[in-house]
Every structure is written in structure tokens, then in C-alpha cells.
SEKOLMI-411510 format. One record per atom (N, C-alpha, C): residue in three letters; y, x, z. Coordinates in steps of 0.02 Angstrom, whole numbers, plus 50000, padded with zeros to 5 digits. Layout:
N
ALAYXZ/...
END
This chain:
119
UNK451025672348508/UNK451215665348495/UNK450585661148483/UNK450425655448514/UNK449935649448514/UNK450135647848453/UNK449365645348437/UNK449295642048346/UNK449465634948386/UNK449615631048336/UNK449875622048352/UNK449385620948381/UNK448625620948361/UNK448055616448379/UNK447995620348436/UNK447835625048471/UNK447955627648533/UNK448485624048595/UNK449155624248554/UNK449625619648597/UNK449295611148605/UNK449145610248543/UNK448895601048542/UNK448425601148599/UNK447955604148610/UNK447245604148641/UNK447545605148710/UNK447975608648746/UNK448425609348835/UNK448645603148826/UNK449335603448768/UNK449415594948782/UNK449045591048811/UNK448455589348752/UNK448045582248769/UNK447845583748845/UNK447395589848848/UNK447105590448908/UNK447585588748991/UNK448195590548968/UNK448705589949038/UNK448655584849028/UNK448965578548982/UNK449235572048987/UNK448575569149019/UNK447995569048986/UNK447285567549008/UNK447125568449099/UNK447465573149116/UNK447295575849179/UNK447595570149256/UNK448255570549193/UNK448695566249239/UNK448325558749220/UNK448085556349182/UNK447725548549168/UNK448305547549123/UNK448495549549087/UNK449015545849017/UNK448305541348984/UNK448835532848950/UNK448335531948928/UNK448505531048858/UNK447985530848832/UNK448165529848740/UNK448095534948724/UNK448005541048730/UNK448195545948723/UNK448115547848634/UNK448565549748575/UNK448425548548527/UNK448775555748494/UNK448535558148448/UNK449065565448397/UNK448995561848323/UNK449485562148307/UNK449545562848251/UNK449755570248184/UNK449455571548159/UNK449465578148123/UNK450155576448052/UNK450725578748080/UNK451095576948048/UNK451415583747989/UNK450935588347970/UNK451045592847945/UNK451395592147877/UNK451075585147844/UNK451315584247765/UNK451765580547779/UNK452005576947822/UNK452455572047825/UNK452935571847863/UNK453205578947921/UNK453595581647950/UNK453895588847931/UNK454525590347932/UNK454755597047937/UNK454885595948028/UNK454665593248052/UNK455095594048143/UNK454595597148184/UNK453835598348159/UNK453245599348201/UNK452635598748176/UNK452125602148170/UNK451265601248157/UNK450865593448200/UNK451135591948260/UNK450765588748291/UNK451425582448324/UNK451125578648339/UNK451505573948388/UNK451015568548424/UNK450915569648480/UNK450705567748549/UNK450995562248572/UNK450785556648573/UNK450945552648609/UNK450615549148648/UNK450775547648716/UNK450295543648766/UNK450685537448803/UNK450535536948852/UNK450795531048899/UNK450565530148968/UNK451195529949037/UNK451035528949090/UNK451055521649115/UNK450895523249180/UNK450975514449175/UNK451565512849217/UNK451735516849253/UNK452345515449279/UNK452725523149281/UNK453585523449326/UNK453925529049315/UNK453615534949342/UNK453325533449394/UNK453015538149451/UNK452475544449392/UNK451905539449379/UNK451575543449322/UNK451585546649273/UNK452155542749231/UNK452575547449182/UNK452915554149174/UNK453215552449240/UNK453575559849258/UNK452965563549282/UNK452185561349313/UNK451775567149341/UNK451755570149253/UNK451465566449218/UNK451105568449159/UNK451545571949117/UNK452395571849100/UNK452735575249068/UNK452935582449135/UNK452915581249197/UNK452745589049234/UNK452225593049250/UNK451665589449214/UNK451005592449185/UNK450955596449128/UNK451345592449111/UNK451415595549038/UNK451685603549007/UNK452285600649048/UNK452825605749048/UNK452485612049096/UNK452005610549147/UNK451865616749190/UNK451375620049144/UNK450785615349126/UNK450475618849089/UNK450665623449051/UNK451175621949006/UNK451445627048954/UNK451715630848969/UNK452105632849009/UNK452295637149045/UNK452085642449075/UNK451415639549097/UNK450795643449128/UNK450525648049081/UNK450455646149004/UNK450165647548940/UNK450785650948893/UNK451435649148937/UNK451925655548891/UNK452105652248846/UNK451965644548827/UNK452365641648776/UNK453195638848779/UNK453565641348743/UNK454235639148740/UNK454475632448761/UNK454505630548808/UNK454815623548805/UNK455595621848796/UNK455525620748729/UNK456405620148699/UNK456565615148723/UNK456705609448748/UNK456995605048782/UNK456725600248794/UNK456805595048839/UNK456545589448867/UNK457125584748878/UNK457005577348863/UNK457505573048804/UNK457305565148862/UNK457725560948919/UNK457625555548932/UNK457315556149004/UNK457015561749029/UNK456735562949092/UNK456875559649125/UNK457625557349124/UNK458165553949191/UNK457995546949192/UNK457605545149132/UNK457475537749125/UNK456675535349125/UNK456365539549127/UNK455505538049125/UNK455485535049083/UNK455625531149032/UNK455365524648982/UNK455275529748926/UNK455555532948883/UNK455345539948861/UNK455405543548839/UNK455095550348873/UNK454955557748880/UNK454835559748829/UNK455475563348787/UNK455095568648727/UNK455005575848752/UNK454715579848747/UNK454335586748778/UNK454615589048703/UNK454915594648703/UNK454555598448612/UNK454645605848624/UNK453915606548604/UNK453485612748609/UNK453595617048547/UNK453945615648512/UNK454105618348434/UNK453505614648396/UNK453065618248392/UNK452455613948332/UNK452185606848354/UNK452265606648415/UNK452025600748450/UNK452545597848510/UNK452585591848472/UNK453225587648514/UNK452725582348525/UNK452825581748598/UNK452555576348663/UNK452995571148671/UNK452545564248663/UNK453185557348675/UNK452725555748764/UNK453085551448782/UNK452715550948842/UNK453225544548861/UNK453025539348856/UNK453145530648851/UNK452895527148905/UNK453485521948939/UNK453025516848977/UNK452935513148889/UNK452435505648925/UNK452035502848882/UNK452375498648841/UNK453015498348863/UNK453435492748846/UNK453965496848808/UNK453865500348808/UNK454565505548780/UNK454025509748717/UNK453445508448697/UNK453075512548669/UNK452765505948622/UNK452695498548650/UNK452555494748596/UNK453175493848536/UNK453865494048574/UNK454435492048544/UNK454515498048495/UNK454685503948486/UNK454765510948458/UNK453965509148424/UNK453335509348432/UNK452805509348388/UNK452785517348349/UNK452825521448375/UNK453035526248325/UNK452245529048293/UNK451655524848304/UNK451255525748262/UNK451345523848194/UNK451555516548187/UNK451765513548139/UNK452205518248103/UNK452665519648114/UNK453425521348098/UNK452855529148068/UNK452705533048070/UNK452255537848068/UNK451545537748024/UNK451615532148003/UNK450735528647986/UNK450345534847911/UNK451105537347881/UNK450695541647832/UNK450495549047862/UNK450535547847941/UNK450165555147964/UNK449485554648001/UNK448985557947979/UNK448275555648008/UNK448035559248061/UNK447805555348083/UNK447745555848173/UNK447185563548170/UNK447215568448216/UNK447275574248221/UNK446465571048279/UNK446035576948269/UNK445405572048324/UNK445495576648403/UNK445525570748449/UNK445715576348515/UNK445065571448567/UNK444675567148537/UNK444235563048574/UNK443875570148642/UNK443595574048597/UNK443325582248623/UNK443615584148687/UNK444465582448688/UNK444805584548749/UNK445085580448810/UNK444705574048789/UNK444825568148837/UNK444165567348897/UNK444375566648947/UNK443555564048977/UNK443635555248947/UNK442915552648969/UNK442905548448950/UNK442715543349007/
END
């Protein structure tokens, strides 16, 4: 079984691969029972979204991680992924300012994944 920060680090790196932008974790360990991590990024349109949440999902797969379900696929605006310790949001931009779920989240501190982004 993958430690969380193992899963966080494929995450970022798939969403990254595909060009998600924003790409952000929050380490929600003290302030969640639902997951260690939560991932959230943003496409810019439907097309991309769905590459980056079937990036996602291959990657882990590839790596043997459980993917317990996937939540909105049918709608692109957004994609929850959940990996057990690490649940993936995956937002157009407009559907990700409205939800804000940084805000909504704000007592969990951002987890550093700069390392796994190109730049």
C-alpha cells in the first residue's frame, strides 16, 4: 500500500502532465476524517479535464492504487477522483471560483508540491 505523500506526488505529477492549472494540495490531515490530501486543479475547457482526470486515474492504476470511485465525469465542470488518502477535485474555472473549496478548507495548509510541477 502507497503512503498518501507518494499518492499526492502521481497526482500532482499526472494533473501537471496533462497542463492542469492552479495546481494546489491541501494537507487536510487535522482537519479531515475523509483523506490526508486534497488536490485540486483546473482545466480550461471539457476536453482537458477529462484528459487530466484520465491521467489521473491511469496513472494510479498503473501504480496499483485503489480507485474507489469517480463522482461528475459525465459533466466535466467537476471531477472528484478519490484515491482513499488522496481525493482529486478537477474544476473548470468557473465551477472552481464558485465552490472556492480553498476557502471553504482554509484551516488546512497547503502541502508543498512546487518540486513536482515543471515550471
Amino acid at each position: 500500500m502507497k503512503e498518501s505523500k507518494e499518492i499526492l506526488e502521481l497526482v500532482v505529477k499526472a494533473a501537471d502532465a496533462k497542463r492542469a492549472e492552479d495546481i494546489v494540495a491541501l494537507d487536510v490531515q487535522n482537519v479531515s476524517l475523509l483523506a490526508d490530501y486534497f488536490v485540486i486543479c483546473s482545466g480550461t475547457n471539457e476536453r482537458q479535464i477529462q484528459a487530466i482526470v484520465n491521467e489521473v486515474v491511469d496513472q494510479a492504476e498503473q501504480a496499483q492504487i485503489e480507485v474507489k470511485r469517480i463522482e461528475g465525469k459525465d459533466s466535466a465542470k467537476w471531477i472528484l477522483i478519490d484515491l482513499n488518502d488522496v481525493i482529486v477535485h478537477v474544476f473548470s474555472q468557473t465551477e472552481r471560483d464558485f465552490y472556492n473549496l480553498e476557502k471553504l478548507w482554509s484551516d488546512a495548509p497547503y502541502a508543498p508540491i512546487n518540486d513536482w510541477i515543471d515550471a
